[in-house]
GUKOLTOR-356610 format. One line per field, with one value per residue (C-alpha): residue in three letters; x negated, y, z. Coordinates in Angstrom, 1 decimal, m for minus. Each point is the difference from the previous one (the first is absolute). Last residue first. Example, Ala and Ser with C-alpha at 12.3 -4.5 7.8 and 13.67 -1.06 7.14 Angstrom:
% residues 2
aa = c(SER | ALA)
X = c(m13.7 | 1.4)
Y = c(m1.1 | m3.4)
Z = c(7.1 | 0.7)
This chain:
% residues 378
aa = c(UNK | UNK | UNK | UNK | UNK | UNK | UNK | UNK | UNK | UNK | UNK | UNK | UNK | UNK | UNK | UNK | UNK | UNK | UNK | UNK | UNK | UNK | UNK | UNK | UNK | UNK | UNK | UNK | UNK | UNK | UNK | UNK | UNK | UNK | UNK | UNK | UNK | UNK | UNK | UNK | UNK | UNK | UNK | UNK | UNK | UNK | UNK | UNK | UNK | UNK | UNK | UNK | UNK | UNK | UNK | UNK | UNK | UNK | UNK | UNK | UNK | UNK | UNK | UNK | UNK | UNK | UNK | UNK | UNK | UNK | UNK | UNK | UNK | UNK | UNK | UNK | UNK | UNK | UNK | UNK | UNK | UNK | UNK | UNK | UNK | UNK | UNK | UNK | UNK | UNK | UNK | UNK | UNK | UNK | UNK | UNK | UNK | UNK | UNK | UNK | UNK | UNK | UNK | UNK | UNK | UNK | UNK | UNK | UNK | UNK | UNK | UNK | UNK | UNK | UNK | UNK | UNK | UNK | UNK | UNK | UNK | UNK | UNK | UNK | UNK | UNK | UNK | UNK | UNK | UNK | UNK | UNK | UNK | UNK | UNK | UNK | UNK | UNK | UNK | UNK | UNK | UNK | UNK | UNK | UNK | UNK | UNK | UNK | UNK | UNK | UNK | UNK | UNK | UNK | UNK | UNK | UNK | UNK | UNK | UNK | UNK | UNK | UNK | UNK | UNK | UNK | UNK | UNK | UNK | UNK | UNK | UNK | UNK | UNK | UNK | UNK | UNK | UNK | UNK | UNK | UNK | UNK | UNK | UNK | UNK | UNK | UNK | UNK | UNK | UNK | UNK | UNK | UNK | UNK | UNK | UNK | UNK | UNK | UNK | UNK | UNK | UNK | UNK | UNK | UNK | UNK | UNK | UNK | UNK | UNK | UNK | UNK | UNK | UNK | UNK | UNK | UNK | UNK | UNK | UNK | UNK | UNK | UNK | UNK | UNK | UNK | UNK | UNK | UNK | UNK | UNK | UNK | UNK | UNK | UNK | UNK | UNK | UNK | UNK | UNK | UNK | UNK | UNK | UNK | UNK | UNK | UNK | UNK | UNK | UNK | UNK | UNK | UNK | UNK | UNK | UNK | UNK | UNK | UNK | UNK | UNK | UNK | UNK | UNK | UNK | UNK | UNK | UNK | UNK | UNK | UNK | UNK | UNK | UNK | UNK | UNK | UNK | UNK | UNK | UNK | UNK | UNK | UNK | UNK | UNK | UNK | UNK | UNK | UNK | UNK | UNK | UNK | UNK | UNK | UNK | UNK | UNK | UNK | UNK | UNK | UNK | UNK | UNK | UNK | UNK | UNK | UNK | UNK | UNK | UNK | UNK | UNK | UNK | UNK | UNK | UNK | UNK | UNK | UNK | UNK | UNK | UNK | UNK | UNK | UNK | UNK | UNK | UNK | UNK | UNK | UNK | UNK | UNK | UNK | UNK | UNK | UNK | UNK | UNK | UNK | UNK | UNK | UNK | UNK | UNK | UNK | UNK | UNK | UNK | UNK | UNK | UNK | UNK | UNK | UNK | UNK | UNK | UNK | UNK | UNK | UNK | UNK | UNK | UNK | UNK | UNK | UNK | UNK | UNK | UNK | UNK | UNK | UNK | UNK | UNK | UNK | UNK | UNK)
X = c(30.9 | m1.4 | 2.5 | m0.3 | 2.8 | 0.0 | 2.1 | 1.4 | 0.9 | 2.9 | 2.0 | 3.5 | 0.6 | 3.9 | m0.3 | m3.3 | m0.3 | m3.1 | 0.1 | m3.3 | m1.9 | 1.4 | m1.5 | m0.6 | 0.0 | 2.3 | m2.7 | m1.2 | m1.3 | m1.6 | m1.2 | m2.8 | 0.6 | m1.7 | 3.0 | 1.6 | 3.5 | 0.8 | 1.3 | 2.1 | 0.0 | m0.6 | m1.6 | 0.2 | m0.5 | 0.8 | 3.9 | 0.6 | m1.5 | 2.9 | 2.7 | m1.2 | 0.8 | 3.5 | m0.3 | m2.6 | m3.4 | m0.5 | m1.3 | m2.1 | m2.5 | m2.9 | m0.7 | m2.5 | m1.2 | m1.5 | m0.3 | m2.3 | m2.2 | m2.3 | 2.8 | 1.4 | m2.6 | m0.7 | 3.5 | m0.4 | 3.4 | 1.7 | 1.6 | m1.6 | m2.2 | m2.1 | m0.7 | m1.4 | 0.1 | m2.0 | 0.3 | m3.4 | m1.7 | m2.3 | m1.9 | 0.2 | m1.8 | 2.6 | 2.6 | m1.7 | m1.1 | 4.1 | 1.2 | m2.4 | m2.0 | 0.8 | m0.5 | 2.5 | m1.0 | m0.2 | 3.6 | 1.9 | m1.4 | 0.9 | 3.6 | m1.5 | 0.7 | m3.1 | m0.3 | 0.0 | m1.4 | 1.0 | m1.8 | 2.0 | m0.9 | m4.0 | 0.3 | 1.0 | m1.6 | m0.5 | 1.1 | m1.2 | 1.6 | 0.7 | 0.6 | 1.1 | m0.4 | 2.9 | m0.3 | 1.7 | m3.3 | m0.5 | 3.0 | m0.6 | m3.4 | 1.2 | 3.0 | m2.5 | m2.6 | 2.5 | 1.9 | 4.1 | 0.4 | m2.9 | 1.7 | 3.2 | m0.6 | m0.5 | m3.5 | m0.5 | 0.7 | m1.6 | 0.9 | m1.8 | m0.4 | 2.4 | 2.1 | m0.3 | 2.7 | m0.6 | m2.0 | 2.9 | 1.7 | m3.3 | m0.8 | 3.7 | m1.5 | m2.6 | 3.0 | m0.9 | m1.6 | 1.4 | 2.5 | 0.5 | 1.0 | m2.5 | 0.6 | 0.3 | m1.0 | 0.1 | m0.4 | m1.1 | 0.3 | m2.0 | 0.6 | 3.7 | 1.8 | 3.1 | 1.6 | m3.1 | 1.1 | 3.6 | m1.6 | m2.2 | 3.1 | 1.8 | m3.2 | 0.0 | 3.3 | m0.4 | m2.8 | m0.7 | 1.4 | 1.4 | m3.0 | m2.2 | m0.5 | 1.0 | 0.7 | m0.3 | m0.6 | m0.5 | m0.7 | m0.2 | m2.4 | 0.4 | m1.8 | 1.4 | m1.4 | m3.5 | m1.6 | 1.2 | m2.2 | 1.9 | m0.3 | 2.2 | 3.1 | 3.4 | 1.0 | 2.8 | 1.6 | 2.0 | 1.2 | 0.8 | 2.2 | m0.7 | 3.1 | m1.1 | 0.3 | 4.1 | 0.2 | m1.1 | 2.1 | 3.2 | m0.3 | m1.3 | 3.2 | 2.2 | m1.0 | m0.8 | 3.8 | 1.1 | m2.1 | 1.2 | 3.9 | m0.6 | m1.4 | 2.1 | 3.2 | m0.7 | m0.3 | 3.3 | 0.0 | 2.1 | 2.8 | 2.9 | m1.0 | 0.8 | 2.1 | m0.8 | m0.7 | m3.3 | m1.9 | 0.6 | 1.0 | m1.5 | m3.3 | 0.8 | 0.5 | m3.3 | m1.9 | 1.1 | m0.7 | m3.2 | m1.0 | 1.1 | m2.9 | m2.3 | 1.0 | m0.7 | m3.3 | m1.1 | 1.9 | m2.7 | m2.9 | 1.4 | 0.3 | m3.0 | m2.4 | 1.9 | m1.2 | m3.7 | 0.4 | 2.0 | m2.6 | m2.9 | 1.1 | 0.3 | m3.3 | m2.2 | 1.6 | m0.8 | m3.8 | m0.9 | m3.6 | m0.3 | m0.7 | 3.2 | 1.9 | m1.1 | 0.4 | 3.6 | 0.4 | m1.2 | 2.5 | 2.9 | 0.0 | 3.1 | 1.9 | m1.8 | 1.7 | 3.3 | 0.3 | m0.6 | 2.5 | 2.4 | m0.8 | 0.2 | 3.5 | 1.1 | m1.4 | 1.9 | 3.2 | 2.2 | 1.6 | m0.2 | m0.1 | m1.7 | m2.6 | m0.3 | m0.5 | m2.0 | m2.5 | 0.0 | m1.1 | m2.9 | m1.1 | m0.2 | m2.1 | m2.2 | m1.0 | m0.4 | m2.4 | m1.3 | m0.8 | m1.9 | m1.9 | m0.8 | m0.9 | m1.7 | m2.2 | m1.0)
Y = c(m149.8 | 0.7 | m1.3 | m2.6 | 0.3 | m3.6 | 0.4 | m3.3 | m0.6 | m2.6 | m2.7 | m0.3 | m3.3 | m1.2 | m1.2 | 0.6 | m0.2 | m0.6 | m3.8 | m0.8 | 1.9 | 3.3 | 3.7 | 1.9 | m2.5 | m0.4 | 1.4 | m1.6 | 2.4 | m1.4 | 1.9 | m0.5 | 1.4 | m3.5 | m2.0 | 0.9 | 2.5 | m0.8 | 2.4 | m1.5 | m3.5 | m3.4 | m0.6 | m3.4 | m1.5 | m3.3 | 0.1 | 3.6 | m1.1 | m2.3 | 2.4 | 2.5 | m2.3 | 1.0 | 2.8 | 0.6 | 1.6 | m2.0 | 2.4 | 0.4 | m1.8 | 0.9 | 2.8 | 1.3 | 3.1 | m0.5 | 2.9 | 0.8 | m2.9 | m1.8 | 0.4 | m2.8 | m2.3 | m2.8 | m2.3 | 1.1 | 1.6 | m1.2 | 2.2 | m0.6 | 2.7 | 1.1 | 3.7 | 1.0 | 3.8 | 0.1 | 3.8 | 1.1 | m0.6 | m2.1 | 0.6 | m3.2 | m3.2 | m1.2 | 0.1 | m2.5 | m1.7 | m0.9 | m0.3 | m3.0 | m0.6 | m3.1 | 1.7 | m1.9 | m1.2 | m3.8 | m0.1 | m1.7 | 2.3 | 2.6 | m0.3 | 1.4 | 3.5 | 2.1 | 2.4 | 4.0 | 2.5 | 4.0 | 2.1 | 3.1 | 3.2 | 0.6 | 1.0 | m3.2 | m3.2 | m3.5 | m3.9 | m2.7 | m3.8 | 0.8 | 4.2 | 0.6 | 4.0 | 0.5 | 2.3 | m2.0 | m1.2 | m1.3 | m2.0 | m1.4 | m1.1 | m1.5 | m2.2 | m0.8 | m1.3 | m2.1 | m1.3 | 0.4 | m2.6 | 1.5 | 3.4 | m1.6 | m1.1 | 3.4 | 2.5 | 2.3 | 4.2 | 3.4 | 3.1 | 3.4 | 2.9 | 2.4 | m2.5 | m0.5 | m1.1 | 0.6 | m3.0 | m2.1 | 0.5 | 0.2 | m3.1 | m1.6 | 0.0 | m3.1 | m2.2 | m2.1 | m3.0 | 0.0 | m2.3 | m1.7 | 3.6 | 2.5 | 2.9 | m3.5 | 1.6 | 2.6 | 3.0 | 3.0 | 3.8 | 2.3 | 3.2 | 0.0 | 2.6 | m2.0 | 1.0 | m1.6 | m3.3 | 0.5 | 1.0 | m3.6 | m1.7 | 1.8 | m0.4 | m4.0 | m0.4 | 2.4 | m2.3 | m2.7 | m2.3 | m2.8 | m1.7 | 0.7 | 2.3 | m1.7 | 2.6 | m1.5 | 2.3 | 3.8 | 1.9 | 3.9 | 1.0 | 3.7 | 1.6 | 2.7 | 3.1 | m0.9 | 2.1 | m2.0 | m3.1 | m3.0 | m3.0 | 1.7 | m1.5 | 1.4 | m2.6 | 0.7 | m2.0 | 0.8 | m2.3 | 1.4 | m2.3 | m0.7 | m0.2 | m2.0 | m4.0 | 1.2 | 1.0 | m3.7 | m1.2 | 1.1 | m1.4 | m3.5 | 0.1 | 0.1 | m2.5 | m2.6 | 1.0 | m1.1 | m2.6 | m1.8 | 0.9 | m1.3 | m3.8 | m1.0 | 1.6 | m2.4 | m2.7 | 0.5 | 1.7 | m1.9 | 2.0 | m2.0 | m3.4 | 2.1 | m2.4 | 0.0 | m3.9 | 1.0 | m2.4 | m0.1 | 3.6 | 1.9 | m1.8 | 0.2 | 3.9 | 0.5 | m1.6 | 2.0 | 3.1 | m1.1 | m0.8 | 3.5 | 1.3 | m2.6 | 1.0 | 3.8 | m0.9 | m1.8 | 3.0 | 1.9 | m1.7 | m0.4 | 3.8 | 0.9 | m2.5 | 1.7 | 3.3 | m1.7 | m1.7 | 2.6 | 3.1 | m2.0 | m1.7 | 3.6 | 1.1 | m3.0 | 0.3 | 4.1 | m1.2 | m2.7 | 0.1 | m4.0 | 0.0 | 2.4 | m2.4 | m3.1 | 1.7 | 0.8 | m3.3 | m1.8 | 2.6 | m1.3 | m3.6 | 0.1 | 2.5 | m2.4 | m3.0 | 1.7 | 0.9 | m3.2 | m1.5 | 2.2 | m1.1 | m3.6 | 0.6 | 1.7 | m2.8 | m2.5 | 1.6 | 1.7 | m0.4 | 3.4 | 0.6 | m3.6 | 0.5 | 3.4 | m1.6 | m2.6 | 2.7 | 2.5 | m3.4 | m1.1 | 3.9 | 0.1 | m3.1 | 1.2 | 2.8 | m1.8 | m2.4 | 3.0 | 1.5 | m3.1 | m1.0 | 3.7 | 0.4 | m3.3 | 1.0 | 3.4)
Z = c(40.4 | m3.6 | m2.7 | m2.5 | m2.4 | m1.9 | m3.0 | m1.4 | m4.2 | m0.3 | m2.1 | 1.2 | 1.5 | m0.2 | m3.2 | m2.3 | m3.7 | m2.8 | 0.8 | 0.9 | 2.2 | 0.4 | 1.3 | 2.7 | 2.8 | 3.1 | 1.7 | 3.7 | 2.5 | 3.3 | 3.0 | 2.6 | 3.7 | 1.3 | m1.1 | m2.8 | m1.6 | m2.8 | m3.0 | m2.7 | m2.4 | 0.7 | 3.4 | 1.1 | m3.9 | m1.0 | 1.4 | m1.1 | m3.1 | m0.5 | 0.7 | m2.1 | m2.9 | 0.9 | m1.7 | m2.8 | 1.1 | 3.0 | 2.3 | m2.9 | 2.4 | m1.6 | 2.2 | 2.6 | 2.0 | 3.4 | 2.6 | 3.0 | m0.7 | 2.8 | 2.1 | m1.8 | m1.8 | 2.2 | m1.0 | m4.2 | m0.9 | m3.1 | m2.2 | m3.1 | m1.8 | 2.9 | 0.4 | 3.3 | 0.8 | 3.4 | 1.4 | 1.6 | 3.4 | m1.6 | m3.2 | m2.1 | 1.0 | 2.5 | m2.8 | m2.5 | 2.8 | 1.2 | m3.4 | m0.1 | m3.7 | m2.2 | m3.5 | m1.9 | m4.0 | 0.7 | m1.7 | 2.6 | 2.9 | m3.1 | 1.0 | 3.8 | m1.5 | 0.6 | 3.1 | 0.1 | 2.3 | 0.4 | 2.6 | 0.6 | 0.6 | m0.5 | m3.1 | m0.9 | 1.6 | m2.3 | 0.5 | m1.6 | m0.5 | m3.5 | 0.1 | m3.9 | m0.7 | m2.1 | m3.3 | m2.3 | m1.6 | 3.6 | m0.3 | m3.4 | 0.8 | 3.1 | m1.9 | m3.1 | 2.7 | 2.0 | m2.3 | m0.5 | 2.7 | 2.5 | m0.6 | 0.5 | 3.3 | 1.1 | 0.1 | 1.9 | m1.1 | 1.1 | m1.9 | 0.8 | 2.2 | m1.0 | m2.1 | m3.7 | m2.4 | m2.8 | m0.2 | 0.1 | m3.0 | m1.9 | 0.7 | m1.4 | m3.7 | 2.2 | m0.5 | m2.8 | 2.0 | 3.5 | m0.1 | 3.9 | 1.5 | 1.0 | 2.9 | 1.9 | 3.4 | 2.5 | m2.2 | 2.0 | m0.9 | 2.6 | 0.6 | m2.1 | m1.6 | 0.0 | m3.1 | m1.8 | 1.6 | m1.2 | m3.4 | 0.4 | 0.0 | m2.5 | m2.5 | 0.7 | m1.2 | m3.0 | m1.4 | 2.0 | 2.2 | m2.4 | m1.5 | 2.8 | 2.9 | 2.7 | 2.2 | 3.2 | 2.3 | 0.6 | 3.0 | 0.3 | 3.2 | 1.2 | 2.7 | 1.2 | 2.2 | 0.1 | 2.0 | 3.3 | m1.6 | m0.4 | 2.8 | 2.4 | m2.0 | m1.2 | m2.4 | m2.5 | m2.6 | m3.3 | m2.2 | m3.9 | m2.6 | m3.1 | m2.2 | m3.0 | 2.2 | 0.9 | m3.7 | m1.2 | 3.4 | m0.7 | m3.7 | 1.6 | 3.1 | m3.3 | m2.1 | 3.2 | 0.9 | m3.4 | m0.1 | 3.7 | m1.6 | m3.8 | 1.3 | 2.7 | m1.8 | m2.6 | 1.8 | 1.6 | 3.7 | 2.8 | 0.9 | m1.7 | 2.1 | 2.7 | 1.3 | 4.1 | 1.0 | 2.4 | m2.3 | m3.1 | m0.3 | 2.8 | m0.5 | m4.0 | 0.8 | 2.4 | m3.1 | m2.7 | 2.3 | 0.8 | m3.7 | m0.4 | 2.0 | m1.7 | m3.6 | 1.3 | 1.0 | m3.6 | m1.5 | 2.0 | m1.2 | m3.7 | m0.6 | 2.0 | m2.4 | m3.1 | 0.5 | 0.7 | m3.3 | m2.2 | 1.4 | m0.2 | m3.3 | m1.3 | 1.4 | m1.7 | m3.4 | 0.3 | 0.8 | m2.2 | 0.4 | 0.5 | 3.9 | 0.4 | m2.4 | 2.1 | 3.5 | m0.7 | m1.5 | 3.5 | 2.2 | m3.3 | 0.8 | 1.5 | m2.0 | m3.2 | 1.3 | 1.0 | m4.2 | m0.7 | 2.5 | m1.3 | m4.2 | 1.6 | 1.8 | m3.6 | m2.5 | 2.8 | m0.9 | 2.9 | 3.1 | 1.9 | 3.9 | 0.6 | m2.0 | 1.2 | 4.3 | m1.4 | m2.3 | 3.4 | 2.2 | m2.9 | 0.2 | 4.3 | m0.6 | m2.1 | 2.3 | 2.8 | m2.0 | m1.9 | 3.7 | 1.4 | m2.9 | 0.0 | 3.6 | 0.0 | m2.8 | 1.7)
């Protein structure tokens, strides 16, 4: 967990020092000016430790309004940070073409200042798009005939959630649209593959009641996600179970005799000495054979022995990315990142672009998502 945040404020930090060369650069002004600026992207920075700081210290409203500038402003820089790159390219295909190919397009190459208002004005824009893009849940629907159902059963439904993060920003009237969508659903079963929980989890218990209305037919199951181990353990279960959830940690349970349902902790609490080091493949051999294997694993990653021990994984955390093209890097850590697989052995893989947001309150090109699972007797 250290590493990760060395790691990220390092990133992080440096994406801010390349925004303050790129405005210095823009706009010549007084040194009280460039230090006010370089205040003020100090405390942007900084603003995740703050967040925790205020919460810890019972100053709620303080706490959700630097969530909301912070995180808000973390999408902002990211993607003016990609759209600086992208115009880098052009600036450096011109001088190639200039200096080198002996064209004079001297008059194309893009001022300083245009190199610092274009990348935010399109950062501006794509973050708007994506705040209503990251409100506007979206519905999946997937089907599986399968033998494994009883023939008296006409439909079995499974409604998936993931990653809600509920926190400083998803709460509230957020957090009641998702769970109406869920509602909508009628489900049989409602399942939250992990991080229901953001990193904050001290003042958010108003959001219980939110989620105990909902109720499916034959109950809520969840697993834990990495940030369940980040928020704490304990307080992250407690809250969980208080929600309604039954939390399967390396367990797996039959219902009614239709489907068996197991779940598996997040390896993140390997690192934490909280991880209950149990094989998918006996968890599944010691529930009722000859039954439908619903295997919910919070990280898309499929253990080498395990299919056609499970008839069908759900997982998330991948956010397919969340902001566009950050996509494009957990594409390259993650084989499956979002959609239905199909597995060796007759075993199946569904991976949710998650329900809610991590960070920045937005999402571009990766609408956030509730997924109906019709099982249906073959």
């Amino acid at each position: 967990m250290i590493l990760f945040l060395l790691s990220f404020f390092l990133l992080y930090g440096g994406i801010h020092l390349f925004f303050y060369i790129r405005l210095k650069a823009a706009f010549q002004r007084t040194p009280g000016v460039h230090a006010a600026v370089v205040v003020f992207l100090l405390v942007l920075l900084i603003s995740p430790i703050l967040v925790r700081l205020f919460e810890r210290q019972g100053y709620e409203g303080a706490a959700c309004f630097l969530s909301y500038l912070g995180y808000s402003w973390m999408g902002v820089v990211f993607l003016f940070f990609v759209a600086s790159l992208c115009l880098d390219f052009y600036r450096f295909a011109v001088w190639m073409n200039s200096d080198i190919g002996g064209f004079d397009l001297h008059r194309l190459y893009p001022s300083a200042l245009v190199l610092f208002l274009a990348p935010l004005l399109i950062s501006v824009t794509v973050n708007i798009y994506g705040y209503f893009e990251a409100i506007n849940i979206r519905t999946e629907h997937l089907v599986i005939k399968t033998v494994k159902i009883p023939k008296n059963v006409e439909r079995f439904r499974i409604v998936q959630i993931s990653d809600v993060h509920v926190g400083m920003i998803i709460r509230g009237g957020r957090l009641e649209r998702m769970m109406e969508a869920v509602k909508k659903a009628s489900p049989d079963i409602l399942v939250s593959t992990g991080d229901l929980v953001d990193g904050q989890i001290d003042n958010i218990y108003g959001s219980l009641q939110i989620l105990k209305s909902v109720r499916a037919k034959y109950g809520n199951y969840a697993v834990t996600g990495n940030h369940e181990f980040y928020a704490g353990l304990e307080q992250a279960l407690a809250f969980t179970r208080r929600a309604g959830f039954t939390v399967l940690r390396g367990e797996g349970v039959n219902i009614d005799g239709i489907i068996n349902v197991a779940g598996v902790d997040d390896p993140a609490g390997k690192r934490m000495g909280s991880y209950r080091v149990i094989p998918e493949t006996k968890i599944l051999a010691g529930l009722p054979g000859r039954t439908f294997n619903l295997l919910l694993k919070h990280q898309p990653i499929i253990d080498p022995e395990a299919p056609g021990a499970f008839d069908l994984q759900l997982s998330g955390h991948t956010h397919k990315g969340q902001i566009f093209p950050f996509s494009m890097v957990t594409g390259l850590v993650f084989s499956f990142q979002s959609g239905s697989f199909q597995l060796p052995g007759g075993s199946r893989l569904y991976v949710s672009r998650g329900t809610g947001t991590w960070g920045p309150p937005v999402r571009f090109l990766s609408p956030p998502e509730i997924t109906i699972i019709d099982l249906i007797p073959e």
